[in-house]
LOVO-25160 format. One record per residue (C-alpha): x, y, z; residue in one letter. Coordinates in pm, 1 decimal, padded with zeros to 6 digits, m for minus. Each point is the difference from the previous one (the first is absolute). Layout:
> u	v	w	resn
> X	Y	Z	a
...
This chain:
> u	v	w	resn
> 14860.0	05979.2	08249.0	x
> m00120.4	m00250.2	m00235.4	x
> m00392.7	00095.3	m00158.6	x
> m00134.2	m00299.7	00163.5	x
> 00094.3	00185.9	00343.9	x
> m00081.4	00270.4	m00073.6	x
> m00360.4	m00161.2	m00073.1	x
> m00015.7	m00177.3	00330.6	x
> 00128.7	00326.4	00202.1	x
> m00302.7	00143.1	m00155.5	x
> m00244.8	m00232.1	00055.7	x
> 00108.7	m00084.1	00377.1	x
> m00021.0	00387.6	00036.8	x
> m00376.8	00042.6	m00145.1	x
> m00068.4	m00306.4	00205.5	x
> 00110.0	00160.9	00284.0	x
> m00177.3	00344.8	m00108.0	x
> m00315.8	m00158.8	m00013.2	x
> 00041.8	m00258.8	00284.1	x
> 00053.9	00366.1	00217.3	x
> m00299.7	00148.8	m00163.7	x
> m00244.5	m00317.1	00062.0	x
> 00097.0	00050.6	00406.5	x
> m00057.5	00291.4	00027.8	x
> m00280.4	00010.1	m00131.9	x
> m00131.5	m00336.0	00200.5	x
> 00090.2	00149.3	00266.7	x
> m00204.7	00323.4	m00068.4	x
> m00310.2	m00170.1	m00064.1	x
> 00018.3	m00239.4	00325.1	x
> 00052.8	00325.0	00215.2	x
> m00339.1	00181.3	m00193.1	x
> m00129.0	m00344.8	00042.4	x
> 00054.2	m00066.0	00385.2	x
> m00116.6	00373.3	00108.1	x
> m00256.7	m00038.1	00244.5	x
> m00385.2	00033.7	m00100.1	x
> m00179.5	00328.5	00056.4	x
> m00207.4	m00240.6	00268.5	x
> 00293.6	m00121.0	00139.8	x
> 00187.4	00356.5	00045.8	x
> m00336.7	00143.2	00178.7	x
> m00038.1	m00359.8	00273.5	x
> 00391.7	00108.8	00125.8	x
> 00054.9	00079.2	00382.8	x
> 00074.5	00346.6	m00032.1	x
> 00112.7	00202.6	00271.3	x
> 00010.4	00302.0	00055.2	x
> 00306.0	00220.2	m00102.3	x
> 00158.5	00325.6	00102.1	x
> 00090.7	00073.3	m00386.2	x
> m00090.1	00328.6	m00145.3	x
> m00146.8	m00187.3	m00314.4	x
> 00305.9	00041.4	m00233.1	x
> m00013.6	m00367.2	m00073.0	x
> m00328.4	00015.5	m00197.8	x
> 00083.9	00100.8	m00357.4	x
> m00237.7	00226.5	m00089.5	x
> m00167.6	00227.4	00251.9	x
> m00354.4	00007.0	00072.3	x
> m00084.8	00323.4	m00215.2	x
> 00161.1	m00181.2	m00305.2	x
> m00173.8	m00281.6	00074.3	x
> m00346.8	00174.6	00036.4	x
> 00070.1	00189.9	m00309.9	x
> 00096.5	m00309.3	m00229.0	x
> m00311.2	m00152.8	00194.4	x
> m00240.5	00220.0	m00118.1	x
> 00095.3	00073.9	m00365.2	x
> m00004.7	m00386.6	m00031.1	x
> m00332.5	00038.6	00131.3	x
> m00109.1	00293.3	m00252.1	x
> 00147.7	m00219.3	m00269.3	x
> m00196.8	m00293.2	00091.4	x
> m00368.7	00216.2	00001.0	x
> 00081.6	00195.3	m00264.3	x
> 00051.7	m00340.3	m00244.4	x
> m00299.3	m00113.3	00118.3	x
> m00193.1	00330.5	m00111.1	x
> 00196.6	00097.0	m00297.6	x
> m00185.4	m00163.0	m00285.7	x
> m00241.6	00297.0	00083.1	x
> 00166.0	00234.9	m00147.1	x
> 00063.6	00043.7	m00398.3	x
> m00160.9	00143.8	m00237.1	x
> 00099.2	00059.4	m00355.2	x
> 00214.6	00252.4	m00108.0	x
> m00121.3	00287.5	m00145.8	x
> 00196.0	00346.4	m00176.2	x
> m00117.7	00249.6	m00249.6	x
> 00187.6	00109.6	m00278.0	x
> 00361.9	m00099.3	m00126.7	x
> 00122.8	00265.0	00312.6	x
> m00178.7	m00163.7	00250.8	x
> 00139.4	m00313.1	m00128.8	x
> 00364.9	00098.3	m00023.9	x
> m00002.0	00125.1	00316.7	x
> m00164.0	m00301.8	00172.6	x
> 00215.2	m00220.0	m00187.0	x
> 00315.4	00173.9	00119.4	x
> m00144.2	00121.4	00400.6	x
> m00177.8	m00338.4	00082.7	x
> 00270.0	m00228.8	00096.3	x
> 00131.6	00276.6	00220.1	x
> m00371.8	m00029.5	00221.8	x
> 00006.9	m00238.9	00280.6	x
> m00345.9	m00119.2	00178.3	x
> 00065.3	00111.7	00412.4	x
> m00155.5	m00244.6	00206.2	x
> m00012.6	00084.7	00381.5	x
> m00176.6	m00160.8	00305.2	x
> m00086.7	m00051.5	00375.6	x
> m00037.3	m00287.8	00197.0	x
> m00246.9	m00116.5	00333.1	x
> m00012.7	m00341.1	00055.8	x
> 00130.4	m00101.4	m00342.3	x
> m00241.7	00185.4	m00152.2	x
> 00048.9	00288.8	m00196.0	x
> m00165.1	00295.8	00189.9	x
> 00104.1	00283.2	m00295.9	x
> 00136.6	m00049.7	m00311.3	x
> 00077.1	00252.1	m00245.3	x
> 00075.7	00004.1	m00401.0	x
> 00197.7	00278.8	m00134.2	x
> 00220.7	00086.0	m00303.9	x
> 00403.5	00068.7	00006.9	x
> 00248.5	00103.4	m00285.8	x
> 00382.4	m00123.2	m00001.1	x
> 00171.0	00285.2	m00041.8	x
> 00359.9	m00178.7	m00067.2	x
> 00174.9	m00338.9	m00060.2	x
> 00090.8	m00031.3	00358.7	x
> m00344.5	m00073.4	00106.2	x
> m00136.2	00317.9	00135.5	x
> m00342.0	00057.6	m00024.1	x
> m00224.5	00291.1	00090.7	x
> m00330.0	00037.4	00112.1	x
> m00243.0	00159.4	00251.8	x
> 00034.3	00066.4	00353.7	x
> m00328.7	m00078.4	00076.9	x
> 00026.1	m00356.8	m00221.5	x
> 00173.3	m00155.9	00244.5	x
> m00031.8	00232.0	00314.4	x
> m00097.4	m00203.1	00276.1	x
> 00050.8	m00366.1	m00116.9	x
> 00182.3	m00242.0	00119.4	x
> 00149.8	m00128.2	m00310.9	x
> 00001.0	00014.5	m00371.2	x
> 00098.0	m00146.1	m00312.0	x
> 00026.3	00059.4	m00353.4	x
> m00062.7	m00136.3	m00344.3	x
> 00161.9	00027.2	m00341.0	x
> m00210.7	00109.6	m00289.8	x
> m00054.2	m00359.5	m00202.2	x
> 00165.5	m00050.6	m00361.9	x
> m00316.2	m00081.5	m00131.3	x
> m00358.4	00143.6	00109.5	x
> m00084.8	00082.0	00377.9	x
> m00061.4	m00286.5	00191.1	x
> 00299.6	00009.4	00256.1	x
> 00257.1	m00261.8	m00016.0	x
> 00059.9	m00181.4	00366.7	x
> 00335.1	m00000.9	m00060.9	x
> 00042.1	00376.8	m00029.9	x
> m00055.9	00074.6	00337.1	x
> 00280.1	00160.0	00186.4	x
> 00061.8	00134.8	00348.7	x
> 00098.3	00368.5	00048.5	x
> 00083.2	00209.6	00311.0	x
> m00088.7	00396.3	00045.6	x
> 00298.7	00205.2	m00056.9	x
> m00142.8	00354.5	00082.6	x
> m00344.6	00163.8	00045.5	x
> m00107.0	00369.0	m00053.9	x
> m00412.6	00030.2	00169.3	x
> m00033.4	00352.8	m00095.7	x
> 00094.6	m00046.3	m00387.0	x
> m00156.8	m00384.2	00005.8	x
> 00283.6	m00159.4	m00126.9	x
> 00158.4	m00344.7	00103.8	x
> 00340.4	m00149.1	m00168.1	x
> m00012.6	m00421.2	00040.7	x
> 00295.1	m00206.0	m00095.0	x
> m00037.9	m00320.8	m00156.6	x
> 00248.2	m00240.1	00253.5	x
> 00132.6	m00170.3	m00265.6	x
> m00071.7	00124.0	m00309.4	x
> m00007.5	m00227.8	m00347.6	x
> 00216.6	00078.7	m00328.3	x
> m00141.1	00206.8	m00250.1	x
> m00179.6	00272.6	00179.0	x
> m00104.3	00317.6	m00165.3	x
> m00055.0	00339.1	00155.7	x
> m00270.8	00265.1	m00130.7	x
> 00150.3	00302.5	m00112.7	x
> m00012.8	00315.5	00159.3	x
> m00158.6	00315.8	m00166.3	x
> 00081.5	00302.7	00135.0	x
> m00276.0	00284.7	00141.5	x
> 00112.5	00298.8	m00204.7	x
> m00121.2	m00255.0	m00323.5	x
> m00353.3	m00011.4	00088.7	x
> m00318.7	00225.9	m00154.5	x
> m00345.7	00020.5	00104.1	x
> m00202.0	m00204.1	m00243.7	x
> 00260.7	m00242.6	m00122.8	x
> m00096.0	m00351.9	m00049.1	x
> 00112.1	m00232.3	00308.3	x
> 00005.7	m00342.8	00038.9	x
> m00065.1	m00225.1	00329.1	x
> 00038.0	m00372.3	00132.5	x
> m00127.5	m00159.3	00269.2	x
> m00221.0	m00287.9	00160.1	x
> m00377.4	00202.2	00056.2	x
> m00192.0	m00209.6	00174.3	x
> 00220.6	m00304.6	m00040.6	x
> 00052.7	00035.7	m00356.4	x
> 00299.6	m00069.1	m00076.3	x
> 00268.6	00159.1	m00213.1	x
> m00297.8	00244.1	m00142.5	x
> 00093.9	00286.6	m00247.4	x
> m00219.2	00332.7	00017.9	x
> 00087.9	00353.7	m00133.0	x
> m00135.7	00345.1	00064.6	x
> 00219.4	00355.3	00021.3	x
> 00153.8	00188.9	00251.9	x
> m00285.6	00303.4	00100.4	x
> 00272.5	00187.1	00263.2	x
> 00287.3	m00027.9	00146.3	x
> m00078.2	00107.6	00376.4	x
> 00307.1	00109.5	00207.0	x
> m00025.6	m00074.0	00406.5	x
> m00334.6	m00123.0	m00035.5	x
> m00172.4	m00201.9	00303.0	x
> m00230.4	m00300.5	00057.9	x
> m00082.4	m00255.4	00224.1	x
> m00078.2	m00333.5	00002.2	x
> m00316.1	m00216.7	00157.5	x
> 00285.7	m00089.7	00321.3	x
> 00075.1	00345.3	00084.2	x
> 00295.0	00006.1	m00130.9	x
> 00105.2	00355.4	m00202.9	x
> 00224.8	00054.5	m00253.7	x
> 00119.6	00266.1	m00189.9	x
> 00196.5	00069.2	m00375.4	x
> 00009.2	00079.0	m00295.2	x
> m00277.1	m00203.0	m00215.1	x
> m00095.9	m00022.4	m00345.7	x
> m00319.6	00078.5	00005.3	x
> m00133.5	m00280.6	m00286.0	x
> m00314.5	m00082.9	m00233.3	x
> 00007.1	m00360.9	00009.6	x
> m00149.7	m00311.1	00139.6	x
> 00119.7	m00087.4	00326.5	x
> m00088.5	m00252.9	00251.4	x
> 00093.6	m00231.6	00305.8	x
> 00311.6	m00187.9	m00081.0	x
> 00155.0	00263.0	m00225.8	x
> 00189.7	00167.2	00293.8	x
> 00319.1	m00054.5	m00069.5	x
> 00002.7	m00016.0	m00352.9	x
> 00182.5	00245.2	m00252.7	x
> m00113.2	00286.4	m00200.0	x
> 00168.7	m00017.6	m00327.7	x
> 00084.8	00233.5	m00310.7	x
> m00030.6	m00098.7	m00373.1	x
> 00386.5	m00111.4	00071.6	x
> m00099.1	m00247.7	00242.4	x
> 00233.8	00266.6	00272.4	x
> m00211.6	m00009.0	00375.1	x
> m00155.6	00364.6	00047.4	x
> m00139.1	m00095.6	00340.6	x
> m00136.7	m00267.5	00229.8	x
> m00376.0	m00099.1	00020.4	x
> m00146.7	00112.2	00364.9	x
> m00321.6	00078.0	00010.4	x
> m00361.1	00147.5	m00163.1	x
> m00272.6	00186.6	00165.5	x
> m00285.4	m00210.4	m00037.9	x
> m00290.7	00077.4	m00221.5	x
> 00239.2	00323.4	m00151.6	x
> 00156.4	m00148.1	m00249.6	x
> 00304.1	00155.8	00125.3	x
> 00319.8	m00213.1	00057.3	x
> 00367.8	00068.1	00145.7	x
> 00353.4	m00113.4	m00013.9	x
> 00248.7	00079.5	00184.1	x
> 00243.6	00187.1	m00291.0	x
> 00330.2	m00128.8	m00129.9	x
> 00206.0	00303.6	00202.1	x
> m00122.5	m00136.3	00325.9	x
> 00104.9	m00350.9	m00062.7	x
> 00324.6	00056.6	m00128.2	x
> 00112.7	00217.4	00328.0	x
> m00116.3	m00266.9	00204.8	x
> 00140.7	m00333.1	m00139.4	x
> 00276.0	00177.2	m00025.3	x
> 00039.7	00049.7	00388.3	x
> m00145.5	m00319.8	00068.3	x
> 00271.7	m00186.5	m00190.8	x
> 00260.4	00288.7	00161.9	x
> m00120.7	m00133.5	00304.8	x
> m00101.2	m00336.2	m00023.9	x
> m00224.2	00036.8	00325.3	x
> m00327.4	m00192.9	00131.8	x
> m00297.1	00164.9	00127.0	x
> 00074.9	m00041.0	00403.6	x
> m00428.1	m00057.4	m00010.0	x
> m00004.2	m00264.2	m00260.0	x
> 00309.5	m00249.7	00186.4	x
> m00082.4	m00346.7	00054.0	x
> m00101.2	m00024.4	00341.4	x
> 00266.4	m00135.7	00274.6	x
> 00007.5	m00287.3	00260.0	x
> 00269.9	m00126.8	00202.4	x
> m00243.2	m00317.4	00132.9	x
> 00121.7	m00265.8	00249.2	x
> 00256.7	m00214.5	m00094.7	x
> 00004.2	m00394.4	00046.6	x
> 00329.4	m00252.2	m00127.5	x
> 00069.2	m00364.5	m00015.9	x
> 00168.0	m00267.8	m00164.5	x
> m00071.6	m00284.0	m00262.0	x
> 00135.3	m00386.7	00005.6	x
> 00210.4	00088.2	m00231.3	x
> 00163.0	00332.6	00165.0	x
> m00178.0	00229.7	m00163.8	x
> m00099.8	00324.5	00167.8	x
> m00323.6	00183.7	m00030.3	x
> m00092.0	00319.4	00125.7	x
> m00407.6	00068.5	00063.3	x
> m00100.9	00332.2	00055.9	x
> m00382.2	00093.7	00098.4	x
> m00143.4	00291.4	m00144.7	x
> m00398.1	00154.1	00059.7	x
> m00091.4	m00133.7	m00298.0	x
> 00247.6	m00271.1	m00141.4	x
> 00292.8	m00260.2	00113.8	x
> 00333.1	00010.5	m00187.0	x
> 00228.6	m00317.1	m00018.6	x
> 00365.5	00043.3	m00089.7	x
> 00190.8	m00356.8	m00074.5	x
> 00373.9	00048.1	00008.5	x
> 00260.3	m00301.1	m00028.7	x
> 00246.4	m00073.4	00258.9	x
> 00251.6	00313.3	m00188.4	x
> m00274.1	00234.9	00025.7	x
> m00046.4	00020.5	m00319.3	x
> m00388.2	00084.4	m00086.4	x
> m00195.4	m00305.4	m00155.4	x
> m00352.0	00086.0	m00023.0	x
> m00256.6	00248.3	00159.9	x
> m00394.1	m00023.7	00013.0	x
> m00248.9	00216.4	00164.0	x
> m00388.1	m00076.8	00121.5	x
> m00224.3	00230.3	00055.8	x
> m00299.9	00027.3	00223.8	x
> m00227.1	m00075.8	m00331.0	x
> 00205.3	m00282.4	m00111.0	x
> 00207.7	00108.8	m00280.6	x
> 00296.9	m00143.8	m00049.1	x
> 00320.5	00156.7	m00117.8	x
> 00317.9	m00229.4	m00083.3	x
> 00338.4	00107.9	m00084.0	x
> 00274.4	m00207.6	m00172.0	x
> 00325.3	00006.7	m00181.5	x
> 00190.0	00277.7	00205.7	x
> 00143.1	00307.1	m00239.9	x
> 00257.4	00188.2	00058.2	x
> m00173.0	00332.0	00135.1	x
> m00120.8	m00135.9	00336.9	x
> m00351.8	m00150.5	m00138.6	x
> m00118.0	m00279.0	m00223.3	x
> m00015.2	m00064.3	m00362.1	x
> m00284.3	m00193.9	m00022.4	x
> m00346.2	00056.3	00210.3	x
> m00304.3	m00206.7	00042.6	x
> m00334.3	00178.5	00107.7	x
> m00297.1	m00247.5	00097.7	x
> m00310.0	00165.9	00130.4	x
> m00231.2	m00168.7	00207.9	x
> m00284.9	00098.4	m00327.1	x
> 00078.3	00089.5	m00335.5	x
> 00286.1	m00060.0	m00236.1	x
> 00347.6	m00076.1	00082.4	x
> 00300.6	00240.1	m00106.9	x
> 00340.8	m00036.8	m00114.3	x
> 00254.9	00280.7	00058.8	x
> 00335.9	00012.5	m00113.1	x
> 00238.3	00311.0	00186.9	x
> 00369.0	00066.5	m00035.3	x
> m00015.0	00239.5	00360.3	x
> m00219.0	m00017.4	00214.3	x
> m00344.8	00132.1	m00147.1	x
> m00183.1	m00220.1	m00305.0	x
> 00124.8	00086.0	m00337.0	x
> m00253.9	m00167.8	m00277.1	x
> m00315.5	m00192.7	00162.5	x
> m00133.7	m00254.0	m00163.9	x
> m00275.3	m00264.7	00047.9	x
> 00036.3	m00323.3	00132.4	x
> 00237.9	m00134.0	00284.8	x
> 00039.6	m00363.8	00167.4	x
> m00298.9	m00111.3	00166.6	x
């Protein structure tokens, strides 16, 4: 075959390369462009439908939960510029250690909702503990709430960045030693655990090192020294709840919003976990590095959820009908929200949105490929609008923003 074939086979072949391309991908944008409005979808005759629901892509307790961190995300922007406060260390130790310990700190923010308001809210501290995205923290941080997220220590200074935010589910709980174990969903590159010390390493009077958020300060160094290590030692807290462990028994400063956070060694190694102080004692607790280690390491034996803490369950009544254009949508009515599941005429998912009573708006596009959406849009009725991106089914990294 001559070169000046050869030449033309070429060029007829990338002509017909890209000719394939440009179709497809006209043809992609007029089906994203001719999917019904979210107005549209919810004026449909529906009727109603024997169907046990498996037609809606995510369930209503994923729903709620994605729901309500978008909502925590969304109050917890508007309130963050609270909370920072310069840095502050003493002595090259102090600084090493923070230096070396801070990124591992996340900022746990948890909440309840009434009438999209937030009825409790809570701000606690967490530590990763390994790349994977494990972090630990206090039972009674986010005992009780609804939902939580997290956020990663900034490069520079403490004010939080917005686009650190990430959603996490509860992997196991332990009440009686006050210990939680979160996972982040989908956790970013580049994540570094805190060490682990060991208990037999530890001596009355040694110089100790803790960080934390008192009071909403965030990222905030302070050191003291360990006065005791306590074996099976009790205490309750302010709910009723009681716990018991082994403590260290500490000299330092601690406040609200610590919980959570790590006690650390001159190595920057985790000696225990921030819990509590007795007020107006000066004496603080943590519960000690022997405890913690026995129970992450059933927790990620086990890989279990709290039965108390599950996202609550509701099969609702269940509606369907049919677009113009053939789609199908499902509509299911919950107590407290409407789901809408567009599918085209293969049954292949297209978009979902939720409203709830309030008037928040959830809206899911671009379909992945472990039964939920890539790409979510949260619009409350007040306040700022969300972004979340998810490769499952929970929200991986929220950020701020969204189509309005």
């Amino acid at each position: 075959m001559s070169s000046t074939m050869k030449r033309l086979n070429l060029a007829l072949t990338s002509l017909l390369v890209f000719s394939t391309v440009f179709a497809l991908e006209a043809g992609t944008r007029q089906g994203t462009d001719s999917l019904p409005s979210q107005q549209t979808v919810k004026s449909l005759s529906y009727i109603k439908s024997t169907s046990n629901g498996a037609s809606a892509v995510l369930s209503y307790s994923e729903l709620w939960e994605l729901l309500n961190a978008s909502r925590t995300y969304s109050k917890s922007v508007e309130i963050l510029p609270r909370f920072h406060e310069p840095i502050r260390t003493r002595g090259e130790t102090g600084i090493s250690v923070f230096k070396k310990a801070s990124p591992s700190v996340v900022m746990v923010v948890t909440a309840n909702f009434k009438d999209d308001k937030i009825t409790e809210s809570g701000l606690g501290t967490g530590v990763i503990i390994d790349s994977s995205g494990d972090v630990l923290t206090n039972w009674h941080v986010i005992h009780g709430f609804e939902t939580g997220i997290i956020f990663l220590k900034p490069t520079l200074g403490t004010e939080p960045d917005k686009n650190s935010a990430y959603g996490v589910r509860l992997v196991s709980e332990s009440e009686q030693a006050d210990l939680a174990l979160l996972r982040i969903i989908k956790p970013p590159p580049g994540l570094v655990g805190v060490s682990l010390g060991d208990l037999s390493s530890i001596q009355v009077a040694e110089d100790i090192h803790i960080i934390g958020h008192p009071h909403g300060q965030l990222w905030s160094y302070s050191t003291g020294v360990v006065s005791q290590v306590r074996s099976n030692y009790d205490w309750q807290y302010a709910d009723g709840s009681k716990h018991t462990a082994r403590v260290l028994q500490m000299q330092t400063a601690i406040n609200p919003g610590n919980s959570g956070g790590p006690v650390l060694d001159n190595d920057a190694k985790m000696l225990g976990l921030v819990a509590m102080s007795e007020e107006g004692q000066n004496l603080n607790y943590a519960v000690a590095i022997d405890v913690i280690k026995e129970f992450v390491s059933k927790a990620l034996a086990s890989k279990t959820r709290g039965s108390d803490t599950a996202p609550p369950s509701e099969r609702g009544e269940i509606y369907s009908a049919h677009t113009g254009e053939g789609l199908s949508v499902v509509k299911i009515v919950y107590s407290n929200l409407i789901s809408y599941t567009v599918r085209d005429p293969k049954g292949v998912p297209l978009e979902q949105f939720a409203e709830s009573s309030d008037g928040d708006v959830l809206f899911g596009s671009k379909p992945n490929g472990f039964g939920g959406f890539s790409k979510w849009t949260f619009k409350p009725s007040s306040g700022k609008s969300v972004s979340i991106s998810s490769s499952g089914i929970g929200p991986d990294l929220i950020m701020p923003g969204g189509t309005n």
